[in-house]
C-alpha positions as YAML, in Angstrom:
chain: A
units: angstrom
residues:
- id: 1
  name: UNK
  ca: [142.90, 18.11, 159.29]
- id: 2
  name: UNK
  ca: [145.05, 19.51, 156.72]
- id: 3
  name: UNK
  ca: [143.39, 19.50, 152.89]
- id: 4
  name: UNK
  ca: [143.12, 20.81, 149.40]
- id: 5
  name: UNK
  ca: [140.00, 20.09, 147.75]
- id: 6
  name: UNK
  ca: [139.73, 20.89, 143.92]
- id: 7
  name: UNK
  ca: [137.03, 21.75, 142.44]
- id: 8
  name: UNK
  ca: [135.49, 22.89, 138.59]
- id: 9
  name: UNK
  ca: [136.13, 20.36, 136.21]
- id: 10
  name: UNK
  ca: [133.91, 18.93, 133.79]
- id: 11
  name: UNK
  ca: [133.64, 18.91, 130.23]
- id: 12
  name: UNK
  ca: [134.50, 22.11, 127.83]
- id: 13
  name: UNK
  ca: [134.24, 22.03, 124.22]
- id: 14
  name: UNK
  ca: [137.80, 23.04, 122.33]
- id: 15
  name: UNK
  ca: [138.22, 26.73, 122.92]
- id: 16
  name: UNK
  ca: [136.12, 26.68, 125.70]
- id: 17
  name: UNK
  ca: [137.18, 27.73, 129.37]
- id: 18
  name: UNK
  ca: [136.91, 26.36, 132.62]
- id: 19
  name: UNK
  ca: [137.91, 27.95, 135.91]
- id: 20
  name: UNK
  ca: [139.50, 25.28, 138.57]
- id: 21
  name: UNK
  ca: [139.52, 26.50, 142.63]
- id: 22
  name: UNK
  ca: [141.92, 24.94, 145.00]
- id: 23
  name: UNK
  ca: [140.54, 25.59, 148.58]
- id: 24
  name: UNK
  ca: [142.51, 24.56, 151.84]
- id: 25
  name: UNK
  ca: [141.43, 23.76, 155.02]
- id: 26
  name: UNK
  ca: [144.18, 22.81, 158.29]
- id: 27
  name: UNK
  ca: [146.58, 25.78, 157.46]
- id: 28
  name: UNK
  ca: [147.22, 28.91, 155.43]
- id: 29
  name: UNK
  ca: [147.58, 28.85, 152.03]
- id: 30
  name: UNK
  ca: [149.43, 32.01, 151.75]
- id: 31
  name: UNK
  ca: [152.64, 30.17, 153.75]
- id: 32
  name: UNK
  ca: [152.77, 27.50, 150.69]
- id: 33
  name: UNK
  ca: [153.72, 27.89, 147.31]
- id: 34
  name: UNK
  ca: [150.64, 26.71, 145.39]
- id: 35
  name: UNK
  ca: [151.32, 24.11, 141.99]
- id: 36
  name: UNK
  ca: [149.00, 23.15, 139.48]
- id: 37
  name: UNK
  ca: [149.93, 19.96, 138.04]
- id: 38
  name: UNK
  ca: [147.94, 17.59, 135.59]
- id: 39
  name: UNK
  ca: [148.06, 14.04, 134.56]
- id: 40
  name: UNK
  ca: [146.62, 12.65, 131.49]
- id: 41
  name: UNK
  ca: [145.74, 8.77, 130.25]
- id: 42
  name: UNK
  ca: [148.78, 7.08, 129.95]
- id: 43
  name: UNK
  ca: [151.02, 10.04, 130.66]
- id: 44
  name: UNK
  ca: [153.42, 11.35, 133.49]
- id: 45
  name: UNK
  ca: [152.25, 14.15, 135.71]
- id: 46
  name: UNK
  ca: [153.10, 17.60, 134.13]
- id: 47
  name: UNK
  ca: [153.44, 20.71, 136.14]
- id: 48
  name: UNK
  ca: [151.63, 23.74, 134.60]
- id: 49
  name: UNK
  ca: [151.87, 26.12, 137.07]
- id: 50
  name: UNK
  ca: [152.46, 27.67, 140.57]
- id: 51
  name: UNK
  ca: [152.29, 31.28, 142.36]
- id: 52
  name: UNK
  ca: [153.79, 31.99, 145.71]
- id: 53
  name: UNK
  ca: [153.11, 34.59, 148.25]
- id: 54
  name: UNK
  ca: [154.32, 37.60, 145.96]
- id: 55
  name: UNK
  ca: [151.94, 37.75, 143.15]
- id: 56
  name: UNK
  ca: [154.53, 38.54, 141.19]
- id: 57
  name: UNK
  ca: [156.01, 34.76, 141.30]
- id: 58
  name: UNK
  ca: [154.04, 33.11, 139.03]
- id: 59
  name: UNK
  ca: [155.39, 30.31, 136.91]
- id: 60
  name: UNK
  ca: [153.54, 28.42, 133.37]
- id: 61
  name: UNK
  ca: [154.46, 25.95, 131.15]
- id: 62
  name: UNK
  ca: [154.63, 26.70, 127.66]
- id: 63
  name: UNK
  ca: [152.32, 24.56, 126.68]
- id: 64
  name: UNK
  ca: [149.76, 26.73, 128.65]
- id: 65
  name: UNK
  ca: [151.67, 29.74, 128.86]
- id: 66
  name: UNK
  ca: [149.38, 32.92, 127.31]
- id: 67
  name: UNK
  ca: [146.09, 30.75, 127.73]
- id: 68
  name: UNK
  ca: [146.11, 29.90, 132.08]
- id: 69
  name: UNK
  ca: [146.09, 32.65, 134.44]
- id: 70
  name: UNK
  ca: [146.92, 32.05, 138.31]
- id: 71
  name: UNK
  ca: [145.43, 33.26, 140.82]
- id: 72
  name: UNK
  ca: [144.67, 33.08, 144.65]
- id: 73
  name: UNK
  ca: [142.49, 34.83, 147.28]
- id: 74
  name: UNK
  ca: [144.36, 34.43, 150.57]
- id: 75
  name: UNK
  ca: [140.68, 35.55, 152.45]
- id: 76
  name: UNK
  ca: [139.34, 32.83, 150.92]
- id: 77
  name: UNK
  ca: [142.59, 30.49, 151.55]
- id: 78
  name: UNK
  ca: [142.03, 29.94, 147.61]
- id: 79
  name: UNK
  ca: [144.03, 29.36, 144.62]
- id: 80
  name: UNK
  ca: [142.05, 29.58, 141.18]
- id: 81
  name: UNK
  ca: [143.71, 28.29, 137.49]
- id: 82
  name: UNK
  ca: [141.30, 30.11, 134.98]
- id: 83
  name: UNK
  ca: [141.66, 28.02, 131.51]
- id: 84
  name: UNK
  ca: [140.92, 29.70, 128.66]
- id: 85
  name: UNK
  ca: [141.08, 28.17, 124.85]
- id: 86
  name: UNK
  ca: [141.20, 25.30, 125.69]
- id: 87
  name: UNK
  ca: [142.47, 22.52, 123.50]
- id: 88
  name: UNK
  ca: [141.74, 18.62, 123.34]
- id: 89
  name: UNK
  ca: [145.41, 18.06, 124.73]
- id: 90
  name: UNK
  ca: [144.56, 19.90, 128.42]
- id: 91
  name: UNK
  ca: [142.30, 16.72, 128.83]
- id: 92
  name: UNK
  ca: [143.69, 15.67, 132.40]
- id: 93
  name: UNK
  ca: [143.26, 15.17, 135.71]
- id: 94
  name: UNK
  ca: [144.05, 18.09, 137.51]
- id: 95
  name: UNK
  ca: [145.71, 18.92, 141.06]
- id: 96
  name: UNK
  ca: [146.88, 21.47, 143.12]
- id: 97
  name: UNK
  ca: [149.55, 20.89, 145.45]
- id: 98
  name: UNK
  ca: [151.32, 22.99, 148.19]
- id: 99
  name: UNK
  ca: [154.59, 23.46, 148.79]
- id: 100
  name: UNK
  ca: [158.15, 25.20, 149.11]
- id: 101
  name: UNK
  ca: [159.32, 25.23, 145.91]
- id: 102
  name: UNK
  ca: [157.43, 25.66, 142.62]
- id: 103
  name: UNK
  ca: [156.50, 22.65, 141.60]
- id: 104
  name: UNK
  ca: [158.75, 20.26, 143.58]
- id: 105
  name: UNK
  ca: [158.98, 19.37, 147.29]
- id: 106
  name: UNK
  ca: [155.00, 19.88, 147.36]
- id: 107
  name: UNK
  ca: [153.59, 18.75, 150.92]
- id: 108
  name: UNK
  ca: [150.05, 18.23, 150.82]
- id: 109
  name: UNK
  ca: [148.25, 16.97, 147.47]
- id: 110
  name: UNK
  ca: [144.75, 17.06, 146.75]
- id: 111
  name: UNK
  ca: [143.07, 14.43, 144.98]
- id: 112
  name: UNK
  ca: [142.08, 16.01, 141.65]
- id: 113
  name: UNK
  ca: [139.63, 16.83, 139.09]
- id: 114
  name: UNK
  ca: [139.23, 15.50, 135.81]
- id: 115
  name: UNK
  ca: [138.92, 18.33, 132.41]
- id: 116
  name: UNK
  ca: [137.60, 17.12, 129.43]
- id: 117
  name: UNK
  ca: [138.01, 19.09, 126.48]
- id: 118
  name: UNK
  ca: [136.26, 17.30, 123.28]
- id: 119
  name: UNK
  ca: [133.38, 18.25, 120.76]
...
């Protein structure tokens, strides 16, 4: 059965971090190009990042660009989104999402984990 389970939410303080995993299970990560996308209340789904097979293709928005790192651990069949300083504004659900493009044409979804940044 194919799936991507995330994982590490919760609730952070502002410049806090939290580090999301993205594990698969049914096929290889390392064939996919892995996206990070979140959706907050009452917005529309915003991509924030995604890394293919070369660790050298790694995409970020700019609103998280300098603050999120992407990673993944193909032994582990494992992408990780490390968040650092994080603000109230990353408040979202978040999802990974596999893939042959970066951030579009994604395959399988999985079903998310919330972030909660607040004081």
């Amino acid at each position: 059965q194919v799936q991507l389970v995330e994982s590490g939410g919760g609730l952070v303080q502002p410049g806090g971090s939290l580090r999301l995993s993205c594990a698969a299970s049914g096929f290889t990560l390392d064939d996919y190009i892995i996206g990070w996308f979140r959706q907050a209340p009452g917005k529309e789904r915003e991509g924030v990042s995604c890394i293919g097979s070369s660790l050298n293709s790694i995409y970020y928005a700019d609103s998280v660009k300098g603050r999120f790192t992407t990673s993944r651990d193909n032994a582990k069949n494992t992408v990780y989104l490390q968040m650092n300083s994080l603000k109230p504004e990353d408040t979202a659900v978040y999802y990974c999402a596999a893939g042959v493009g970066c951030l579009y044409d994604m395959d399988y979804w999985g079903k998310g984990t919330l972030v909660t940044v607040s004081s």
